[in-house]
C-alpha positions as CSV (number, residue, x, y, z in Angstrom):
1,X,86.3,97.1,114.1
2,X,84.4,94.3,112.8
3,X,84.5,91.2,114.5
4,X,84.7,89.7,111.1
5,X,87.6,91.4,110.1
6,X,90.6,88.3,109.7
7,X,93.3,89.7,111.8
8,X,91.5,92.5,113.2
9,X,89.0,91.4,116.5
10,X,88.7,94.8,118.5
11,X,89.0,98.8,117.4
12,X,87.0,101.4,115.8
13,X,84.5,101.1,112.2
14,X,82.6,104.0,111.0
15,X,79.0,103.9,111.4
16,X,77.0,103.4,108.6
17,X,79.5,101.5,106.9
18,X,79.7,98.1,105.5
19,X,82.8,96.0,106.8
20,X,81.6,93.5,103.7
21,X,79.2,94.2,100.7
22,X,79.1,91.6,97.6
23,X,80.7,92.5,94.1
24,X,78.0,92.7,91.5
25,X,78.7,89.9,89.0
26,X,78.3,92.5,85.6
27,X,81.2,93.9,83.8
28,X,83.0,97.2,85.0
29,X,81.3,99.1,81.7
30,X,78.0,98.1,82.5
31,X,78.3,99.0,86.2
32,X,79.8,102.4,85.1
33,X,78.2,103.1,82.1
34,X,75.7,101.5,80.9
35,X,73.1,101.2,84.3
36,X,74.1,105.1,85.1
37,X,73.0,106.4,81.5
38,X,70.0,104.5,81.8
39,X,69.3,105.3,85.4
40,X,70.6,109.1,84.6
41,X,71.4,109.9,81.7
42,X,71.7,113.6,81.7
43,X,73.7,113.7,84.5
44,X,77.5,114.3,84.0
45,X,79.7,111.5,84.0
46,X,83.3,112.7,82.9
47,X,84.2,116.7,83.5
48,X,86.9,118.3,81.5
49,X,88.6,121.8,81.4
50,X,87.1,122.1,77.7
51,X,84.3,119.2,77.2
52,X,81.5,118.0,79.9
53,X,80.7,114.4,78.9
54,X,76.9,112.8,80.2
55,X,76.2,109.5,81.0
56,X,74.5,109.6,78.0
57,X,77.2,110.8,75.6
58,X,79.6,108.5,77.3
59,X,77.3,105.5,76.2
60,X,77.3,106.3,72.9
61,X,81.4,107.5,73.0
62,X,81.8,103.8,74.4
63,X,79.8,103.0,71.3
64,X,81.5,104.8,69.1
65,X,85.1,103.9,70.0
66,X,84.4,99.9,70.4
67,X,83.4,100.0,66.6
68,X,86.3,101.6,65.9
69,X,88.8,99.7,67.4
70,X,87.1,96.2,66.0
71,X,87.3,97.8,62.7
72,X,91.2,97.7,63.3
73,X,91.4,94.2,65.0
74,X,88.5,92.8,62.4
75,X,86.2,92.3,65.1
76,X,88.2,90.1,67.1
77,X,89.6,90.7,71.0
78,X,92.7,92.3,71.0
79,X,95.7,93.2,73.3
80,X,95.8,97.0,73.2
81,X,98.3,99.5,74.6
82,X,96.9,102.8,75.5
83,X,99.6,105.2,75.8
84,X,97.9,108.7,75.8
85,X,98.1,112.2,78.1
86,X,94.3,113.1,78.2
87,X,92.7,111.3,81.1
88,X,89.1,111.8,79.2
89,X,90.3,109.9,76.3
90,X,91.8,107.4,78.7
91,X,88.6,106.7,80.4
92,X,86.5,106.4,77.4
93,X,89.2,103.9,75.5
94,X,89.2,102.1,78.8
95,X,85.3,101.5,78.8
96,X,85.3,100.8,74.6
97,X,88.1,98.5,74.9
98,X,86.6,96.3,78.3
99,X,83.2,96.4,76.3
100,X,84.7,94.7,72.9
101,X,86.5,92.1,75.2
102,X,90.2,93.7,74.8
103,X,93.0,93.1,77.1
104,X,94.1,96.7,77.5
105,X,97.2,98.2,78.8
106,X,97.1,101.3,80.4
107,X,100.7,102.9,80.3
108,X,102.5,105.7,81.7
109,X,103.5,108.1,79.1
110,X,105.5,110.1,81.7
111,X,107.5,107.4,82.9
112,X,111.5,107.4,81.1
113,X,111.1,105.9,77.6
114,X,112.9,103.1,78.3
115,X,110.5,102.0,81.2
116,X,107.5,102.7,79.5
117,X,109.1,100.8,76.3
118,X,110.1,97.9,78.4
119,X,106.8,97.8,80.4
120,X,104.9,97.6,76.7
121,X,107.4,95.2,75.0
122,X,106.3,92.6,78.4
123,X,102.4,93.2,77.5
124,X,102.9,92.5,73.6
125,X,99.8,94.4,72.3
126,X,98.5,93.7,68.8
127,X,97.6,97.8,68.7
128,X,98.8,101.2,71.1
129,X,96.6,104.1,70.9
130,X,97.7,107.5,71.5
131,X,97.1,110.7,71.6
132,X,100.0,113.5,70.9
133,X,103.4,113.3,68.4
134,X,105.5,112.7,71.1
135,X,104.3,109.6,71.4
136,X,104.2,108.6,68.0
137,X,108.1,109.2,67.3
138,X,108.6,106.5,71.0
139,X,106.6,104.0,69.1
140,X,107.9,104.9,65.9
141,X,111.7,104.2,67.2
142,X,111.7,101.9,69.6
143,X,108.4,99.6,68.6
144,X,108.2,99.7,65.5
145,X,106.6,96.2,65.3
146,X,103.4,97.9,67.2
147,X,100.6,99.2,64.9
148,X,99.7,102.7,66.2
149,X,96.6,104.0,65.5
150,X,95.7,107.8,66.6
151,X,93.0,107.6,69.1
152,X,90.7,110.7,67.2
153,X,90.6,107.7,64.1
154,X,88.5,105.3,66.1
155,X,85.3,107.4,67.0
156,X,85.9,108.0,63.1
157,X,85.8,104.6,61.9
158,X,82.2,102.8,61.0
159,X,81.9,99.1,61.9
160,X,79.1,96.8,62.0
161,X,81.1,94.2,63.2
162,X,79.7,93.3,66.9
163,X,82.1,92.0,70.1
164,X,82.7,89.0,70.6
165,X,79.7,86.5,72.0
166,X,78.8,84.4,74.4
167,X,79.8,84.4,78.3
168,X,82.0,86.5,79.8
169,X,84.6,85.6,82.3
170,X,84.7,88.6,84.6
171,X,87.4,87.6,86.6
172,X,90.1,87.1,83.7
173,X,93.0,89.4,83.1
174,X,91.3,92.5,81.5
175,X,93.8,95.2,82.4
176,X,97.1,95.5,83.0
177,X,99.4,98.4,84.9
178,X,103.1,99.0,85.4
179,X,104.2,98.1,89.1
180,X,107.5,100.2,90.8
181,X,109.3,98.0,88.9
182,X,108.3,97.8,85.4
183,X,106.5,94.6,85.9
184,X,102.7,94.0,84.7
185,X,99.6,92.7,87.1
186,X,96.3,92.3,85.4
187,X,93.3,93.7,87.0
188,X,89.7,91.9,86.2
189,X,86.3,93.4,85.6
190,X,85.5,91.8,89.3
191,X,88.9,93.0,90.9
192,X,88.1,97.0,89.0
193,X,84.3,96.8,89.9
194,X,85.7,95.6,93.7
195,X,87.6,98.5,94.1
196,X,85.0,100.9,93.3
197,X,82.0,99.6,95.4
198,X,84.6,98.9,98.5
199,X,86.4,103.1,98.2
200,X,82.4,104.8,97.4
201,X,81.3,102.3,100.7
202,X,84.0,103.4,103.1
203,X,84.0,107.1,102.2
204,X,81.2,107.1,101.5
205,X,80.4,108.4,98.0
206,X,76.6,109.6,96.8
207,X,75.3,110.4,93.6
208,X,75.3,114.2,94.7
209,X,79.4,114.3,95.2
210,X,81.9,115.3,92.9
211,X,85.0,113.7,92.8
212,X,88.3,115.4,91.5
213,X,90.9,113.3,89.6
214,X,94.1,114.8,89.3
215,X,96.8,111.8,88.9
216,X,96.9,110.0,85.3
217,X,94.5,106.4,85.2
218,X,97.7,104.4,85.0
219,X,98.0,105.0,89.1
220,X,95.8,104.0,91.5
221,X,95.3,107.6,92.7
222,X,93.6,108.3,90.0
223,X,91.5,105.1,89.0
224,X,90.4,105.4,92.4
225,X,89.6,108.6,92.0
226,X,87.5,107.9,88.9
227,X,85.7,104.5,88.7
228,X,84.4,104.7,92.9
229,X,82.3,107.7,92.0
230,X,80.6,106.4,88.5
231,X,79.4,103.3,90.3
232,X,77.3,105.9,92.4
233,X,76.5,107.6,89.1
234,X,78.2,110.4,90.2
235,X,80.5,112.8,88.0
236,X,84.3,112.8,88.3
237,X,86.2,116.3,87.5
238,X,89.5,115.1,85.3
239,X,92.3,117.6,85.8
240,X,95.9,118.3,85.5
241,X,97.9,119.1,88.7
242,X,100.9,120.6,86.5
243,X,98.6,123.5,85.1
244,X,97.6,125.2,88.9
245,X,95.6,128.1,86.8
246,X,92.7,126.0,84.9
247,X,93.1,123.5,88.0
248,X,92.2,126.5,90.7
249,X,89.2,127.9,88.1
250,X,87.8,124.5,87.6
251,X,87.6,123.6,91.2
252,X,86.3,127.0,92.3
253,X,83.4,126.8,89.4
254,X,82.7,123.0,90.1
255,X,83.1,122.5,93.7
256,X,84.4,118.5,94.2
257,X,84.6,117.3,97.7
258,X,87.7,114.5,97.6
259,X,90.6,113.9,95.6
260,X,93.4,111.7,96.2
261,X,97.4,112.8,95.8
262,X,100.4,111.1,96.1
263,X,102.7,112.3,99.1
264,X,105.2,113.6,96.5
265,X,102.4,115.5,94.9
266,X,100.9,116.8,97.8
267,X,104.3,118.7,98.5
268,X,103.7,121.0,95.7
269,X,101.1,122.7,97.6
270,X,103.0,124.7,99.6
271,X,104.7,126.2,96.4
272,X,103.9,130.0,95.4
273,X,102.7,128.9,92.0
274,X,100.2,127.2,93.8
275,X,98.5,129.7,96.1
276,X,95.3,129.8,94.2
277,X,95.0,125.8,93.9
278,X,95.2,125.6,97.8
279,X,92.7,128.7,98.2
280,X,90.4,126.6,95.8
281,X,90.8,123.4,98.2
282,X,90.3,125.2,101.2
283,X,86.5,126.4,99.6
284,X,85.6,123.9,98.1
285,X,86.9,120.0,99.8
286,X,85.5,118.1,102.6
287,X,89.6,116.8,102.7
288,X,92.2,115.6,100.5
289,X,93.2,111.5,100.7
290,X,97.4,111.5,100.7
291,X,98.4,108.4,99.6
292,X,101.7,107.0,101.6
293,X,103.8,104.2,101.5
294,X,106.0,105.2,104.2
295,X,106.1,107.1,107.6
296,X,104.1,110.1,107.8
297,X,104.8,112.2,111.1
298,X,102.2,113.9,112.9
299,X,103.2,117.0,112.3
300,X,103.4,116.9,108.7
301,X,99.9,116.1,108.5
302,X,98.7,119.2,110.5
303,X,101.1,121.1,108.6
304,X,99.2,120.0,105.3
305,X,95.6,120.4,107.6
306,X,96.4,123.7,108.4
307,X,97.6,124.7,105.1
308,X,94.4,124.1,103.8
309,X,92.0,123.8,106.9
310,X,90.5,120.4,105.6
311,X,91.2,116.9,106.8
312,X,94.7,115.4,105.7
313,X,93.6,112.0,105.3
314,X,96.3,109.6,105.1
315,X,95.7,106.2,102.6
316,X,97.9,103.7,101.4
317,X,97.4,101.3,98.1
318,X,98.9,100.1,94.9
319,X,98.4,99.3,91.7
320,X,98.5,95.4,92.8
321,X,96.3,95.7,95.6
322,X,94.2,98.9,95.1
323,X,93.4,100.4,98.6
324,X,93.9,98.7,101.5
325,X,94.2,101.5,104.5
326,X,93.2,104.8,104.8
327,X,91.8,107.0,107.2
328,X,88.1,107.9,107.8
329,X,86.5,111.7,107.4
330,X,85.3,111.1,110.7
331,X,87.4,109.7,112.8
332,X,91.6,109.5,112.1
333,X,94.6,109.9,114.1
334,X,97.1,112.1,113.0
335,X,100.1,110.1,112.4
336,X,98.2,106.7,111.4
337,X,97.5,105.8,108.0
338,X,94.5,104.2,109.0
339,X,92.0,101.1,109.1
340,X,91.5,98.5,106.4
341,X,89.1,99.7,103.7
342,X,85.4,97.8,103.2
343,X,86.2,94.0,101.8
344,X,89.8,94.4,103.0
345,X,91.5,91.6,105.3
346,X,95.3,92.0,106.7
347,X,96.9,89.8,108.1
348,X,100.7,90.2,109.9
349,X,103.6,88.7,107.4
350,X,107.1,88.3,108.3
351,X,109.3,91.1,106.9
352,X,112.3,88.6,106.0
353,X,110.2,86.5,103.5
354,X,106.8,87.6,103.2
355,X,105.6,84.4,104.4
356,X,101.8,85.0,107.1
357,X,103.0,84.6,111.0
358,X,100.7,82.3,112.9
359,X,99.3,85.2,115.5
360,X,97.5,88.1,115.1
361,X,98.2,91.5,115.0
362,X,97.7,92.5,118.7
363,X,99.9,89.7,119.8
364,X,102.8,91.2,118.1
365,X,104.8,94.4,117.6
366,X,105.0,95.0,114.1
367,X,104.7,92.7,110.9
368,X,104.8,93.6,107.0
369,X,101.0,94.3,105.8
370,X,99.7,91.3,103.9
371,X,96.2,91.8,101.9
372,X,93.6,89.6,100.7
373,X,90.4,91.2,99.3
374,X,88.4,91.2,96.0
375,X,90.3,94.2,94.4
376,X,94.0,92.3,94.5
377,X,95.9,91.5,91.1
378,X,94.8,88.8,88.7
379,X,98.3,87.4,87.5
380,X,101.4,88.9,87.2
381,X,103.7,89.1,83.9
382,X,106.2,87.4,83.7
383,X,104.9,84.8,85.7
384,X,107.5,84.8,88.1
385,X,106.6,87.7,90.2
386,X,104.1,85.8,91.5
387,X,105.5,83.7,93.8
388,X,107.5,87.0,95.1
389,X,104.3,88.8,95.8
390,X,101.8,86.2,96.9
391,X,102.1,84.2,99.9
392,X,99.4,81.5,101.0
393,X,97.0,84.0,99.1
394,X,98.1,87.2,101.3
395,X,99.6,89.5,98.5
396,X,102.8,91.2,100.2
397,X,103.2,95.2,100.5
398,X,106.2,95.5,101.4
399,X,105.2,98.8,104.1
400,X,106.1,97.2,108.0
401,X,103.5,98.8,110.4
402,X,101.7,98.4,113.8
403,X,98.2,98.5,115.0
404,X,97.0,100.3,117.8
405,X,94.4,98.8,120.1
406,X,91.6,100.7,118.0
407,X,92.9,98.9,115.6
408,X,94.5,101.6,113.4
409,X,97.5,101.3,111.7
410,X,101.1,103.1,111.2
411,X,103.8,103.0,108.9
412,X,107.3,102.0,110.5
413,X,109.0,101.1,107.3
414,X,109.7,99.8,103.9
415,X,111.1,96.2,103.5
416,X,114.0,96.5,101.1
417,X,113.4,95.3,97.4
């Protein structure tokens, strides 16, 4: 392990790999859009069962949809709630909106009604955006006060009216996602852009790969999946894990080579109706990131390596801190989680308050995981959950683990809420 590494003086690093590498100081849609479609602009960007999307086309879709939504807000920046199923449409609102300087929300239409309606009602948007009827009727009924606008209307709409001018603070709140408990934290251009030049480091991620995206953009399974690979100008394969058929066809016909799934998710594998899904993985990934936030025995993850003879590779993260530890595709243990990502510091808190301890991790037995690194949170709404989650600038994670002397790390426990 780096000897930089706060916390973290001896173990293992990959070679070739950056411990540190600098944030550009651009906006997340430049880095993702705009340089790739002028770098590449026939390569594909965003991959759908029905529609492939260029760097190119996504450009001009960025375009297209930033016109449309000032047109609604009369050129000025808005808050906007973006409440829709397709993970396509969610990526190219997300761009449009960060490009005309709107504060976006990017909510959870799965989650109970009332959470998602609560979780909306904290972020006060001027405008939600959406894509099927369901949602409609929730916003109908229980925010009426919201204008809702269908999101096919924007790339409609004609505007002249141009963004905002003039400097742009890159680390202000730009978007915001539902923690466990219906909370907000804001994530900046800097904090996004962080996260993907730190996960396409550590992995690493080329131009060539393909990643697959099979959890909704509200989680950090599938933003990570997502915006890591379009900074390498790479394409990104946007799926649906509840439909194993067109899943198992697309994967065969496009070959990705990571994706990331929630434990819970991950245990669908082994049901019948998804025999052809893990045939497809077993062709066609170099291994398949399970995200954890709680023990994970050794035997589980062979169970899940033989099942579909790639690597299991254990990570943990969060919509606060982005990723903090996963394992390496060369070199992981089978029952740790794993080392601290590129740009990632941890440092030992104490369980009972969240507050740093005064040694380091090899001086002790265990200690809740406390992160600093470029890709934390913002601010937090209400304002209040900040003091709960920040501590002398080490954001807590509430997951207790040790380190071994090579410096990896495993999951003992949870500390209570």
């Amino acid at each position: 392990m780096s000897k930089g590494a706060i916390g973290l003086t001896a173990g293992y690093w990959p070679e070739d790999v950056y411990r540190y590498l600098a944030i550009p100081g651009i906006s997340l849609d430049e880095a993702l859009v705009t340089r790739p479609a002028r770098r590449s602009a026939d390569q594909p960007a965003l991959i759908g069962y029905h529609e492939t999307v260029t760097y190119r086309q996504l450009s001009e879709n960025v375009d297209r949809i930033m016109k449309g939504i000032l047109s609604f807000t009369e050129g000025k920046a808005a808050r906007i709630a973006v409440a829709m199923n397709e993970s396509i449409h969610v990526a190219k609102l997300l761009f449009a909106g960060l490009k005309g300087r709107c504060v976006l929300m990017i909510a959870d239409p799965t989650r109970p009604v009332e959470e998602m309606v609560a979780s909306v009602r904290y972020f006060a948007p001027d405008l939600a955006i959406i894509d099927n009827a369901r949602l409609q009727n929730v916003f109908a009924t229980s925010l009426a006060e919201i204008r809702v606008v269908p999101f096919e209307e924007l790339a409609e709409k004609d505007s002249k009216l141009a963004p905002p001018r003039g400097r742009q603070d890159l680390q202000a709140p730009a978007v915001a996602f539902a923690m466990e408990n219906g909370r907000l934290v804001y994530h900046s251009h800097r904090s996004l852009l962080a996260g993907a030049v730190s996960w396409s480091t550590f992995v690493p991620l080329k131009a060539e790969d393909l990643m697959l995206a099979l959890q909704p953009l509200n989680r950090w399974e599938g933003l990570y999946s997502l915006l890591p690979i379009l900074f390498r100008g790479g394409p990104c394969l946007l799926a649906d894990l509840q439909d194993p058929e067109n899943l198992a066809q697309a994967v065969e016909s496009r070959r990705p080579c990571f994706t990331i799934l929630p434990r819970v998710e991950a245990r669908k594998l082994y049901e019948a109706s998804f025999k052809s899904v893990v045939q497809a993985f077993r062709e066609t990934l170099r291994g398949l990131f399970v995200s954890t936030s709680g023990p994970f025995t050794a035997l589980g993850r062979r169970r899940l390596k033989n099942l579909l003879d790639k690597p299991a590779l254990l990570t943990y993260g969060s919509v606060e801190s982005g990723p903090v530890l996963s394992s390496h595709p060369t070199w992981f243990l089978d029952s740790a989680v794993g080392i601290p990502l590129t740009n990632v510091d941890v440092w030992p808190l104490n369980p009972a308050n969240g507050k740093p301890l005064e040694v380091p991790w090899e001086t002790i037995e265990y200690g809740e995981v406390g992160v600093k690194s470029p890709m934390t949170g913002v601010s937090y709404e209400p304002a209040e959950e900040l003091p709960k989650l920040v501590h002398e600038g080490w954001l807590r994670t509430k997951i207790v683990t040790t380190m071994d002397p090579n410096g990896l790390f495993y999951i003992q426990s949870r500390v209570p809420d």
